[in-house]
DRENBAKOL-578165 format. One record per residue (C-alpha): residue number from 0; z, y, x. Coordinates in Angstrom, 2 decimals. Last residue first. Layout:
nr->NUM; c3->Z; c2->Y; c1->X
...
END
This chain:
nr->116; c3->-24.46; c2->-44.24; c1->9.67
nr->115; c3->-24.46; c2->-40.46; c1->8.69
nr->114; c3->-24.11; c2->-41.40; c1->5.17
nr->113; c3->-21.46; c2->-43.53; c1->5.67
nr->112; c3->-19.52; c2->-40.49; c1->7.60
nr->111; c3->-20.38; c2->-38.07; c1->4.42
nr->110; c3->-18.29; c2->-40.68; c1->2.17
nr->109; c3->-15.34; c2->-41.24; c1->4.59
nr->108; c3->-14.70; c2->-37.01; c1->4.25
nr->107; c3->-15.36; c2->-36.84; c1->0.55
nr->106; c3->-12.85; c2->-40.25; c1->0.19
nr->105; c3->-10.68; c2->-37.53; c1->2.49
nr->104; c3->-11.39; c2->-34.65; c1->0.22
nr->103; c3->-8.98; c2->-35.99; c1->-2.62
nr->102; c3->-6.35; c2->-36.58; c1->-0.85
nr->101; c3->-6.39; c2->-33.70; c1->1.22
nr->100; c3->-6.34; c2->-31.75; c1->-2.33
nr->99; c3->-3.18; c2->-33.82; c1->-3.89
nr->98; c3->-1.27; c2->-33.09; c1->-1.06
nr->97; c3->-1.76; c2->-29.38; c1->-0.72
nr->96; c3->-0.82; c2->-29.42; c1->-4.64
nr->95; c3->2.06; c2->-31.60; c1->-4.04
nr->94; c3->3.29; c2->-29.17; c1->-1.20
nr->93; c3->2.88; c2->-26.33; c1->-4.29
nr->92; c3->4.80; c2->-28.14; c1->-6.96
nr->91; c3->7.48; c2->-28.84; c1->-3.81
nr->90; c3->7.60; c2->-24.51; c1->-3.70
nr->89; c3->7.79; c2->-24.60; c1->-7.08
nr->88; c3->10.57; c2->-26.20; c1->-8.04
nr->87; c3->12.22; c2->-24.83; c1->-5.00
nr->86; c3->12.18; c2->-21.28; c1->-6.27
nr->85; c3->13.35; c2->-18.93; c1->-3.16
nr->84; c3->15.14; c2->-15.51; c1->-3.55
nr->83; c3->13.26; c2->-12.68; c1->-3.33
nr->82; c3->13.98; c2->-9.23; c1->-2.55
nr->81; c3->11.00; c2->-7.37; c1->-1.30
nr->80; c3->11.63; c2->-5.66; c1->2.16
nr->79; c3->11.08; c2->-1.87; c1->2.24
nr->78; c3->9.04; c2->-1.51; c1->5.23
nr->77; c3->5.59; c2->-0.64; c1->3.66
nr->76; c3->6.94; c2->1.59; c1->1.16
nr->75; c3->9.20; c2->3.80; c1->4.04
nr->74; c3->5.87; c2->3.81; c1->5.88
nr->73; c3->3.77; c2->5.63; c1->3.47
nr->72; c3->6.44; c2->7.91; c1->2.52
nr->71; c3->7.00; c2->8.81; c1->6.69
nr->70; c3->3.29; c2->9.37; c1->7.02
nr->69; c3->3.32; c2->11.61; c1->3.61
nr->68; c3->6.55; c2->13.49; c1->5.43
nr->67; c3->4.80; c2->13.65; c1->8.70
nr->66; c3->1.73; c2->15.11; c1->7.30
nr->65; c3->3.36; c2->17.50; c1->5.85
nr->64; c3->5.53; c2->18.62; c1->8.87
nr->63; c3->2.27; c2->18.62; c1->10.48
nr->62; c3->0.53; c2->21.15; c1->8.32
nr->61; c3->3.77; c2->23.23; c1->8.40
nr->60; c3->3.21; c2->23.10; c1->12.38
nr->59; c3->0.05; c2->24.99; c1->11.94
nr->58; c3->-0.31; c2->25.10; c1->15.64
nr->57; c3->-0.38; c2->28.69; c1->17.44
nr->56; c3->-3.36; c2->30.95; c1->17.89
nr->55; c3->-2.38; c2->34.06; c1->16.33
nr->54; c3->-4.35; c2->33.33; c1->13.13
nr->53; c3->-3.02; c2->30.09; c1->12.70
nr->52; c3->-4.10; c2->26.75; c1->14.15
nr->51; c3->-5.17; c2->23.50; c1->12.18
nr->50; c3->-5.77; c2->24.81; c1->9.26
nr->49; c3->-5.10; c2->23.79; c1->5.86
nr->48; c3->-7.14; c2->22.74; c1->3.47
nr->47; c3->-9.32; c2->20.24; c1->4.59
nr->46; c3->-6.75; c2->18.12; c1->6.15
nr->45; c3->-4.02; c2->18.58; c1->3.78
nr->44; c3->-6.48; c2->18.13; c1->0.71
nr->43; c3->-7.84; c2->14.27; c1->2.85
nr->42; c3->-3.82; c2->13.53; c1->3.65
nr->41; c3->-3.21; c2->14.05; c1->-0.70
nr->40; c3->-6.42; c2->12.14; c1->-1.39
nr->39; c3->-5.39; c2->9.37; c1->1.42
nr->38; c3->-1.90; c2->9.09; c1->-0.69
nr->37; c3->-3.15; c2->8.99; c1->-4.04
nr->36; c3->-5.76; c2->6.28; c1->-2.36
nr->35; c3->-3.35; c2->4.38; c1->-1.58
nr->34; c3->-1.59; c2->3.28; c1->-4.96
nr->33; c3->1.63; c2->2.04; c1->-2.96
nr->32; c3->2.38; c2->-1.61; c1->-3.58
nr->31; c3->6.26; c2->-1.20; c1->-4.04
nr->30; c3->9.71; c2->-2.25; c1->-2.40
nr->29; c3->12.47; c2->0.23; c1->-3.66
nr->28; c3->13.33; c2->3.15; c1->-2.03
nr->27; c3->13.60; c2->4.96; c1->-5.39
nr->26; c3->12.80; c2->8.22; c1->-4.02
nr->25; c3->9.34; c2->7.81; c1->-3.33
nr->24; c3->8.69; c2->5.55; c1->-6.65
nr->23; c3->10.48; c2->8.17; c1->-8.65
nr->22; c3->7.84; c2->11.23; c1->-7.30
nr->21; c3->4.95; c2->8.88; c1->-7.67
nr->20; c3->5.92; c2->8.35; c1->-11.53
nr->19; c3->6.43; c2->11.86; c1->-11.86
nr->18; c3->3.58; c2->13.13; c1->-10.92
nr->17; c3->1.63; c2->10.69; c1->-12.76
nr->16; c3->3.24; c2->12.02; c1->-15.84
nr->15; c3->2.89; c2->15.18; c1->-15.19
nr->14; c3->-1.01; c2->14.51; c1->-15.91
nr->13; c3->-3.97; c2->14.92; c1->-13.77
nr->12; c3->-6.13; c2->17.86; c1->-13.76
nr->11; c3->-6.99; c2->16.94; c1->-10.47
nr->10; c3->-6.30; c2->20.83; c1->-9.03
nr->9; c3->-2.94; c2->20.67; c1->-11.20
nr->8; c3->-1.60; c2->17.61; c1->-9.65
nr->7; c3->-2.82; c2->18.03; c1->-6.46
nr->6; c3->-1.13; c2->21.10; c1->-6.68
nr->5; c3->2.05; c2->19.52; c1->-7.85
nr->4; c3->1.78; c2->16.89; c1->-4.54
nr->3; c3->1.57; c2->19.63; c1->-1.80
nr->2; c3->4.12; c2->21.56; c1->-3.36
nr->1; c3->6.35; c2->18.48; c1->-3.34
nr->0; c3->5.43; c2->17.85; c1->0.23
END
């Protein structure tokens, strides 16, 4: 996967940088947004890049072992729980806001039903 990744690297012209930052987010295990379409350019390369069979006939298993590992990135991200702890203050600020806005359509609400008298 690594190899994969640095010659996506080079072939993008991107910087080490980037490389970097994707490579700490991966092993960080902490909850993140992944940037997605890093990870559909890197299963796009893998797919037009490598073949699906070899030679003699047998499955590229090296192209699923890649796969596998982006798959298993992807899905490490996605399951990483964020961890929040609850603000009250604003969780009533928002039920006052919900409040506030049905109060203010209902005279809407009484206003279309004269109308349609």
């Amino acid at each position: 996967m690594v190899k994969l990744m640095e010659s996506a690297n080079t072939a993008d012209g991107k910087n080490d940088l980037y490389f970097t930052t994707i490579q700490r987010i991966v092993e960080a295990k902490q909850p993140v947004i992944p940037y997605i379409k890093f990870w559909l350019n890197q299963l796009e390369r893998l797919e037009l890049t490598e073949p699906d069979f070899l030679e003699n006939g047998m499955i590229n298993l090296q192209k699923c072992r890649v796969l596998l590992q982006i798959m298993d990135q992807l899905k490490m991200m996605q399951e990483t729980p964020y961890k929040l702890l609850p603000v009250y203050q604003i969780a009533s600020l928002l039920k006052m806001e919900t409040l506030a806005a049905d109060d203010v359509d209902a005279p809407s609400a009484t206003m279309e039903a004269m109308s349609r008298d």
